[in-house]
PDB file of N, CA, C and O in Angstrom:
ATOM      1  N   UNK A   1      -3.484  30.058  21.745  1.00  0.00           N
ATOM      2  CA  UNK A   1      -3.996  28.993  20.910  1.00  0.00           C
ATOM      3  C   UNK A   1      -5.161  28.317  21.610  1.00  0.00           C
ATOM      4  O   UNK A   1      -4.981  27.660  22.635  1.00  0.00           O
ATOM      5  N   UNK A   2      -6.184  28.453  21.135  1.00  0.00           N
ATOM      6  CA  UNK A   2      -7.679  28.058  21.896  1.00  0.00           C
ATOM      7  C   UNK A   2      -7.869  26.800  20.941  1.00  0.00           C
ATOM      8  O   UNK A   2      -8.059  26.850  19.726  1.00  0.00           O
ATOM      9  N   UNK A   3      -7.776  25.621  21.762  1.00  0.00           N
ATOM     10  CA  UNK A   3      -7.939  24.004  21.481  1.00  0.00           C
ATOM     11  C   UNK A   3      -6.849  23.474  20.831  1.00  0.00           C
ATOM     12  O   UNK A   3      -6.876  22.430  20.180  1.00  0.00           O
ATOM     13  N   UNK A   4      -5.970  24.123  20.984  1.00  0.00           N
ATOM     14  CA  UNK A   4      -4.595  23.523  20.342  1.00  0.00           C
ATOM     15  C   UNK A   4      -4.405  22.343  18.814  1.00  0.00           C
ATOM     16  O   UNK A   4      -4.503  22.663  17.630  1.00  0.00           O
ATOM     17  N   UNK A   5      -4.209  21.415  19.206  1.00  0.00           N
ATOM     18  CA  UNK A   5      -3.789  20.557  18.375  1.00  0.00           C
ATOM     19  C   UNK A   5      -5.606  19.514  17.819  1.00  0.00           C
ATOM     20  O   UNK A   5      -5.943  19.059  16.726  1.00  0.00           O
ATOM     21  N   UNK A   6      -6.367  19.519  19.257  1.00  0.00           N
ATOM     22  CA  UNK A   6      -7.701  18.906  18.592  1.00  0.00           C
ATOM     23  C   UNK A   6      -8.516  19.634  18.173  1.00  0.00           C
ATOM     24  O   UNK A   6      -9.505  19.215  17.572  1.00  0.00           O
ATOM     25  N   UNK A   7      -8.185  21.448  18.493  1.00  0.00           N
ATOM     26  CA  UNK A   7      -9.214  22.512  17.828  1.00  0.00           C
ATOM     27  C   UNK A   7      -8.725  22.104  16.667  1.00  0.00           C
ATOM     28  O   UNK A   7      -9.440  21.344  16.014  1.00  0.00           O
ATOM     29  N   UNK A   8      -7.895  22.348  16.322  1.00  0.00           N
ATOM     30  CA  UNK A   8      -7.401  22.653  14.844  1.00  0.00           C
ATOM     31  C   UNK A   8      -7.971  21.155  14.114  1.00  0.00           C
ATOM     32  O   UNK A   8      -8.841  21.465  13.300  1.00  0.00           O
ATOM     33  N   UNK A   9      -7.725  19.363  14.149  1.00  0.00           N
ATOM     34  CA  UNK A   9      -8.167  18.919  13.658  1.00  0.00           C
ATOM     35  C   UNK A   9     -10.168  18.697  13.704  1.00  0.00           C
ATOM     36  O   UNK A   9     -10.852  18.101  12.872  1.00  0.00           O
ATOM     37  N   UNK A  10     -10.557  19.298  14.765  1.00  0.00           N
ATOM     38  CA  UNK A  10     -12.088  19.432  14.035  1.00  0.00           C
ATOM     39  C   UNK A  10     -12.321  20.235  13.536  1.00  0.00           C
ATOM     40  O   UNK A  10     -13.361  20.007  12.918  1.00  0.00           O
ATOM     41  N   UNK A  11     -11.817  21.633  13.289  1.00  0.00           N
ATOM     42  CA  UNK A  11     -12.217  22.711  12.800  1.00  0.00           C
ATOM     43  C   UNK A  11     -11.819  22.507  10.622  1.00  0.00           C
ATOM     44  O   UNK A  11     -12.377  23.104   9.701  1.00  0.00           O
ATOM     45  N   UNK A  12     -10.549  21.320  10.556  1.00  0.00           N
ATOM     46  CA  UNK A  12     -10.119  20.746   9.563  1.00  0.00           C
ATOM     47  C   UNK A  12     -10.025  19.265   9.642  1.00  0.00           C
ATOM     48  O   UNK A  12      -8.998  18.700  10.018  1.00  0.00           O
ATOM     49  N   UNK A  13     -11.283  18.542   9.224  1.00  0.00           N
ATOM     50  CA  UNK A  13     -11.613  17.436   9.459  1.00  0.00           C
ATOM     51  C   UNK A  13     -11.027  16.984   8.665  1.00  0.00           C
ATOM     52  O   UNK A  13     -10.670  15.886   9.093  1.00  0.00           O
ATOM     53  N   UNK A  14     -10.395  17.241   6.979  1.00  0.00           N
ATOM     54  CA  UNK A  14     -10.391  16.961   5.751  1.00  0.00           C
ATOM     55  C   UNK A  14      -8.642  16.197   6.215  1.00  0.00           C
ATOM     56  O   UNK A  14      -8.016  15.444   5.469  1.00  0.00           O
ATOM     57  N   UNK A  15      -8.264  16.572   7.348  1.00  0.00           N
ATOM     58  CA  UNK A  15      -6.523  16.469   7.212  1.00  0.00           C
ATOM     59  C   UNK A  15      -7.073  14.598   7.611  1.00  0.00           C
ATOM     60  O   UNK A  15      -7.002  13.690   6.783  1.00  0.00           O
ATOM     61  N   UNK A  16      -7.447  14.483   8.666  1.00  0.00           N
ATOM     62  CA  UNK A  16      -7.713  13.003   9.353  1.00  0.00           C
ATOM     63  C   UNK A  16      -7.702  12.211   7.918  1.00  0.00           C
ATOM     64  O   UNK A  16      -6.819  11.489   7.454  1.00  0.00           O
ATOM     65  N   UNK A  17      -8.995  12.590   7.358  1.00  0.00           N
ATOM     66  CA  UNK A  17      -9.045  11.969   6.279  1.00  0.00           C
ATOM     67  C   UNK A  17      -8.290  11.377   4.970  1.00  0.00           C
ATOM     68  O   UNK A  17      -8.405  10.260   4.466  1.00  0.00           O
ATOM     69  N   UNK A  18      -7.433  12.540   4.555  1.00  0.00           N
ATOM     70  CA  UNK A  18      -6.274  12.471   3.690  1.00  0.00           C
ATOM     71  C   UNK A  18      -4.954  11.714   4.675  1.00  0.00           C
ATOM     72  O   UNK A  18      -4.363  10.900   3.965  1.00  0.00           O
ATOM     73  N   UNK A  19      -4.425  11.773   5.948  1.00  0.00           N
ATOM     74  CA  UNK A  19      -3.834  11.056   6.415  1.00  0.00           C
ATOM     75  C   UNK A  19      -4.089   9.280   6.579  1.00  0.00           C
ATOM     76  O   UNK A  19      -3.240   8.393   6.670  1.00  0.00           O
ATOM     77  N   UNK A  20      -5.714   9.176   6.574  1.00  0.00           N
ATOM     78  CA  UNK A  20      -6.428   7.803   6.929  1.00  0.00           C
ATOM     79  C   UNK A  20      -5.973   6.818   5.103  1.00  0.00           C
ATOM     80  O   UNK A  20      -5.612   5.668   4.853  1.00  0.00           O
ATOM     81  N   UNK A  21      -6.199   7.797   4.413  1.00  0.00           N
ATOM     82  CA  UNK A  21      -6.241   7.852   2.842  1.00  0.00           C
ATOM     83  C   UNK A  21      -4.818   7.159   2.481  1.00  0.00           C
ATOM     84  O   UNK A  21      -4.626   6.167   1.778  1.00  0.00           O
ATOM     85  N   UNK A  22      -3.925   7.931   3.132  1.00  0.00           N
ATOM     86  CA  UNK A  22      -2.525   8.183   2.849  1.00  0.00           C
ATOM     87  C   UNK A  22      -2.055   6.568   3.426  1.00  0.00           C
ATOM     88  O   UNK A  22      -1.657   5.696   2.653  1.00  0.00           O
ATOM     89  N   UNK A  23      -2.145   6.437   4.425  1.00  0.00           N
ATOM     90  CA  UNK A  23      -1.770   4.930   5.299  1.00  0.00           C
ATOM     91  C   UNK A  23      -2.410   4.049   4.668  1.00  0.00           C
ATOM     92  O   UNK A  23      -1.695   3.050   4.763  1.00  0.00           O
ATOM     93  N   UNK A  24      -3.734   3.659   3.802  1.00  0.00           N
ATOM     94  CA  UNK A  24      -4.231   2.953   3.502  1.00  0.00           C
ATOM     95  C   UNK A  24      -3.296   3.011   2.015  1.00  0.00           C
ATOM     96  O   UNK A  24      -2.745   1.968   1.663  1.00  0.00           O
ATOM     97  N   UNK A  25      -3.169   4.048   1.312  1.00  0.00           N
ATOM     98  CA  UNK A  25      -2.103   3.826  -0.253  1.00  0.00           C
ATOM     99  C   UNK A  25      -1.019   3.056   0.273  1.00  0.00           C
ATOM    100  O   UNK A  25      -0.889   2.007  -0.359  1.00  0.00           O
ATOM    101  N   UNK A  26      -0.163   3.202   1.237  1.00  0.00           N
ATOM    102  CA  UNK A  26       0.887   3.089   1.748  1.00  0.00           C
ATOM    103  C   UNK A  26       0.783   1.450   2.058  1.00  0.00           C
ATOM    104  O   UNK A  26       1.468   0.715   1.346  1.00  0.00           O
ATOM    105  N   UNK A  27       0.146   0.994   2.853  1.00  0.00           N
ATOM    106  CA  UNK A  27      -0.662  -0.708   2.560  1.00  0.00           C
ATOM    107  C   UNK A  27      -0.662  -1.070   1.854  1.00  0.00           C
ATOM    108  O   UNK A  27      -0.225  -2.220   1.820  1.00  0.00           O
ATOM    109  N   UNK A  28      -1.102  -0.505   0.734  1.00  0.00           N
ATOM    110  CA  UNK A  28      -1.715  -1.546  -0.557  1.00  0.00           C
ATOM    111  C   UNK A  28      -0.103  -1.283  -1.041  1.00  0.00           C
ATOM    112  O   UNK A  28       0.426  -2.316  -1.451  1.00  0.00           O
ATOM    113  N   UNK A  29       0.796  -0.038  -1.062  1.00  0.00           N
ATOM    114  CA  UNK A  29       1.737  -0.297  -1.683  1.00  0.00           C
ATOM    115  C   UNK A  29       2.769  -1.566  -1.660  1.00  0.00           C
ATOM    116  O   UNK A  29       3.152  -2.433  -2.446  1.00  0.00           O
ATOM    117  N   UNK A  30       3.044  -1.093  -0.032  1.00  0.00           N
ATOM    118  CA  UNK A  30       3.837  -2.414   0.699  1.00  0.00           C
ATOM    119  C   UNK A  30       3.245  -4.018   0.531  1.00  0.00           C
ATOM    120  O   UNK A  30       3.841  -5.059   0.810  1.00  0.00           O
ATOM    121  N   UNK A  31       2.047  -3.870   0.051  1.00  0.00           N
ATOM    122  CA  UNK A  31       1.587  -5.009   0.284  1.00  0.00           C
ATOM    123  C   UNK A  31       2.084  -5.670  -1.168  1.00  0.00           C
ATOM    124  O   UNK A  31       2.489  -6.821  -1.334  1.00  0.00           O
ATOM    125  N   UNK A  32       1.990  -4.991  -1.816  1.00  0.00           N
ATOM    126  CA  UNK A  32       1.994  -5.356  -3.463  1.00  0.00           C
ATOM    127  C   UNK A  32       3.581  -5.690  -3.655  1.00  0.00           C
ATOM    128  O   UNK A  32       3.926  -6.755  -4.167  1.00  0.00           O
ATOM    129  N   UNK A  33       4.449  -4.795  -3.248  1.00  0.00           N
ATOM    130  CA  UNK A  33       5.995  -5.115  -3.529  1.00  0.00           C
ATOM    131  C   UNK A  33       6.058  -6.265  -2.319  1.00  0.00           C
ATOM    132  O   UNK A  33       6.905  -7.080  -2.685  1.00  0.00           O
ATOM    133  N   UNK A  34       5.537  -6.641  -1.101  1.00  0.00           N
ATOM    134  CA  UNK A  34       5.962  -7.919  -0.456  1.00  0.00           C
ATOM    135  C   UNK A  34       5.435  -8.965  -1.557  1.00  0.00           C
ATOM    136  O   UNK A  34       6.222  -9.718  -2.131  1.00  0.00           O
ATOM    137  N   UNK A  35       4.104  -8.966  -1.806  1.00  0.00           N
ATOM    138  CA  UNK A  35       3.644 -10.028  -2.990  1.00  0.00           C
ATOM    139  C   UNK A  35       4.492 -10.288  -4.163  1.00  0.00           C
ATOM    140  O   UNK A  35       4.608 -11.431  -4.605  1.00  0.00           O
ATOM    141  N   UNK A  36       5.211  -9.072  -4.794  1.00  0.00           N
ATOM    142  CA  UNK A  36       5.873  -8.964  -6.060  1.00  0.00           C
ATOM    143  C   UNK A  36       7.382  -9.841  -5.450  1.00  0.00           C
ATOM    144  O   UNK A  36       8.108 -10.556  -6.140  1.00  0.00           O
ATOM    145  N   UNK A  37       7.495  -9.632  -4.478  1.00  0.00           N
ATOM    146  CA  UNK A  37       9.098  -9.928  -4.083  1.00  0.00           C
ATOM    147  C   UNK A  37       8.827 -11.919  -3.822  1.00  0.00           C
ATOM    148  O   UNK A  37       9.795 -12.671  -3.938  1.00  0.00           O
ATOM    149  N   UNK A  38       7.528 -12.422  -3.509  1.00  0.00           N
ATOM    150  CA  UNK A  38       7.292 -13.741  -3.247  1.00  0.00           C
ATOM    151  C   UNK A  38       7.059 -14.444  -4.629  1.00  0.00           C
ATOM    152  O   UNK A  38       7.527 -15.536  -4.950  1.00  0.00           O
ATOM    153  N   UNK A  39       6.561 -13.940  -5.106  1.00  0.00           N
ATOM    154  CA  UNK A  39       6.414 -14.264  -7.029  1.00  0.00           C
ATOM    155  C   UNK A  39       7.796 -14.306  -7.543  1.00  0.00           C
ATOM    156  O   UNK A  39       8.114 -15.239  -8.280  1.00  0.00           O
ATOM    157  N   UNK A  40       8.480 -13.574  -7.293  1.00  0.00           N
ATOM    158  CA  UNK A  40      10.049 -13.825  -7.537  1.00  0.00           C
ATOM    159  C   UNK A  40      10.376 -15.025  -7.020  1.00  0.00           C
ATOM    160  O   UNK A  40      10.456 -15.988  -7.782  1.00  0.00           O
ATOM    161  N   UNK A  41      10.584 -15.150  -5.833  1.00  0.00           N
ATOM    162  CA  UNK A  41      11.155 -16.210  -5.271  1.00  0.00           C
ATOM    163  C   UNK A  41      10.515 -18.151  -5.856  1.00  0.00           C
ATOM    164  O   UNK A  41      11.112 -19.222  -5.959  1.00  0.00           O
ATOM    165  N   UNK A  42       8.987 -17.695  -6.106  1.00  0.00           N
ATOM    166  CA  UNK A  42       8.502 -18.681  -6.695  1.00  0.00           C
ATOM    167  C   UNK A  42       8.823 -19.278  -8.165  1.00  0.00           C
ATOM    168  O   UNK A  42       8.858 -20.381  -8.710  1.00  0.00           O
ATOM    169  N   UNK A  43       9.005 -18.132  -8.441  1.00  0.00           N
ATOM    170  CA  UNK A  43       9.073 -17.948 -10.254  1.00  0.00           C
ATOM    171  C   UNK A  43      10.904 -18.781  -9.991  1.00  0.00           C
ATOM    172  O   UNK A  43      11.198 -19.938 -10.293  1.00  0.00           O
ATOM    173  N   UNK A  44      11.590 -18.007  -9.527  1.00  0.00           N
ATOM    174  CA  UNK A  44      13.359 -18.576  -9.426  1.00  0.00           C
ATOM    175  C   UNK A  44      13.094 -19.987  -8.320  1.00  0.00           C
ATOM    176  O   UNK A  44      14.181 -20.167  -7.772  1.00  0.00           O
ATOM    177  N   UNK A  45      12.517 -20.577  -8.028  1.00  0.00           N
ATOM    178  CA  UNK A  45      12.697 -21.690  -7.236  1.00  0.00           C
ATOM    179  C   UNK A  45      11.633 -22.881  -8.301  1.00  0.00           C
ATOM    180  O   UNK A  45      11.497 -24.092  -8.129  1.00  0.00           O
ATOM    181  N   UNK A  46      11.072 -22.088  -9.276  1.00  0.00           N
ATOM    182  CA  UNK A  46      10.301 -23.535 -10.270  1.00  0.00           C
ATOM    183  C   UNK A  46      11.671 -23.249 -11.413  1.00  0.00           C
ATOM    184  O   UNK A  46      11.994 -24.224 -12.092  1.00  0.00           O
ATOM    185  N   UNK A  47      12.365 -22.085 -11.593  1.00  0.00           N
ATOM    186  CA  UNK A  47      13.432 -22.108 -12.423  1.00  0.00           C
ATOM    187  C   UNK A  47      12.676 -21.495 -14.134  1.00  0.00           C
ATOM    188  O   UNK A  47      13.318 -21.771 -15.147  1.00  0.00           O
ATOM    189  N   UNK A  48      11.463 -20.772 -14.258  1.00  0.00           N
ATOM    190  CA  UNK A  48      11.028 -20.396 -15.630  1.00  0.00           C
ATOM    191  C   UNK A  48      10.223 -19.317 -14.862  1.00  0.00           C
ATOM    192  O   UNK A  48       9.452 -19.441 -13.910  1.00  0.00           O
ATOM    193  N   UNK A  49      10.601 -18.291 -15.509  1.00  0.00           N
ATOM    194  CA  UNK A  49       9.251 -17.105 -15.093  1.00  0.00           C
ATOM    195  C   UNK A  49       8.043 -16.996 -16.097  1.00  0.00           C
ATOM    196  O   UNK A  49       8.125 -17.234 -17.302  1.00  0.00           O
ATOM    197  N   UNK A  50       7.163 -16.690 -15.576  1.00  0.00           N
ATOM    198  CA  UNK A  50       5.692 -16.525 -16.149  1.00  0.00           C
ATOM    199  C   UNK A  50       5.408 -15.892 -16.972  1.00  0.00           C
ATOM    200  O   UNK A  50       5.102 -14.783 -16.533  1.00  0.00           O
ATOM    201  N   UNK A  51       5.261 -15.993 -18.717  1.00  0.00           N
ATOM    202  CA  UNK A  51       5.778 -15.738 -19.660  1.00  0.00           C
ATOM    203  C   UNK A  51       4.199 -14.686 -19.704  1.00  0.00           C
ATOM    204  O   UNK A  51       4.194 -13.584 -20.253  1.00  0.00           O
ATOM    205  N   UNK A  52       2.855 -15.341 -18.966  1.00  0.00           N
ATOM    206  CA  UNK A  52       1.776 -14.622 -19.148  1.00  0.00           C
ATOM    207  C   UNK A  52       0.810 -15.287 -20.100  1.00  0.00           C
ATOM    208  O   UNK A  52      -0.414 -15.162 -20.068  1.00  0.00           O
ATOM    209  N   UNK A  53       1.669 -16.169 -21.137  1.00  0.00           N
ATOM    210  CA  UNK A  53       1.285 -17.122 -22.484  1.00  0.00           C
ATOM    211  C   UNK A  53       0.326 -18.853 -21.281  1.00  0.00           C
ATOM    212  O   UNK A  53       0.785 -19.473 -20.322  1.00  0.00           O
ATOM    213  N   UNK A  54      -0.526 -18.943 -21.746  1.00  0.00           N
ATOM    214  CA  UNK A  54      -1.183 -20.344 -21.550  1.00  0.00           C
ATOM    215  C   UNK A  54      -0.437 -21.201 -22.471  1.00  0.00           C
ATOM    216  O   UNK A  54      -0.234 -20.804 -23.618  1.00  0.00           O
ATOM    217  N   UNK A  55       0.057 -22.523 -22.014  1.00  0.00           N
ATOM    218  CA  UNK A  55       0.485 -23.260 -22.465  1.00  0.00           C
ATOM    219  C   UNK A  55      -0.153 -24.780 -22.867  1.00  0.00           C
ATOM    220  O   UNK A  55      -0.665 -25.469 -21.985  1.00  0.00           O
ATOM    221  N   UNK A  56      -0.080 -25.227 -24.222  1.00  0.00           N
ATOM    222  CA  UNK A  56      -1.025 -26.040 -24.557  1.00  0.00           C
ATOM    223  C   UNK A  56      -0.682 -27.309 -24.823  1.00  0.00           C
ATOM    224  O   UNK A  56      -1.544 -28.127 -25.148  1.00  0.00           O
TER     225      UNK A  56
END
């Protein structure tokens, strides 16, 4: 095996990329269900959830 493990990622640059790709989906995912899980807690601690309707 000639360059082992760093031949192989320059010779396939495309993997770095889709892994860099992959961690960044993975962020925004986690990030969104921690946000979704604090909106809960807000929504049950005013006691009415957010109907989405403006109220007049």
């Amino acid at each position: 095996m000639e360059g082992g493990l760093l031949g192989f990622l320059e010779k396939n640059s495309i993997y770095i990329v889709l892994f860099i790709v992959l961690v960044v989906w993975i962020g925004i995912f986690l990030f969104l269900i921690n946000t979704d899980k604090r909106l809960k807690a807000i929504e049950k601690e005013l006691g009415k959830p957010y109907s989405g309707k403006k109220e007049n």
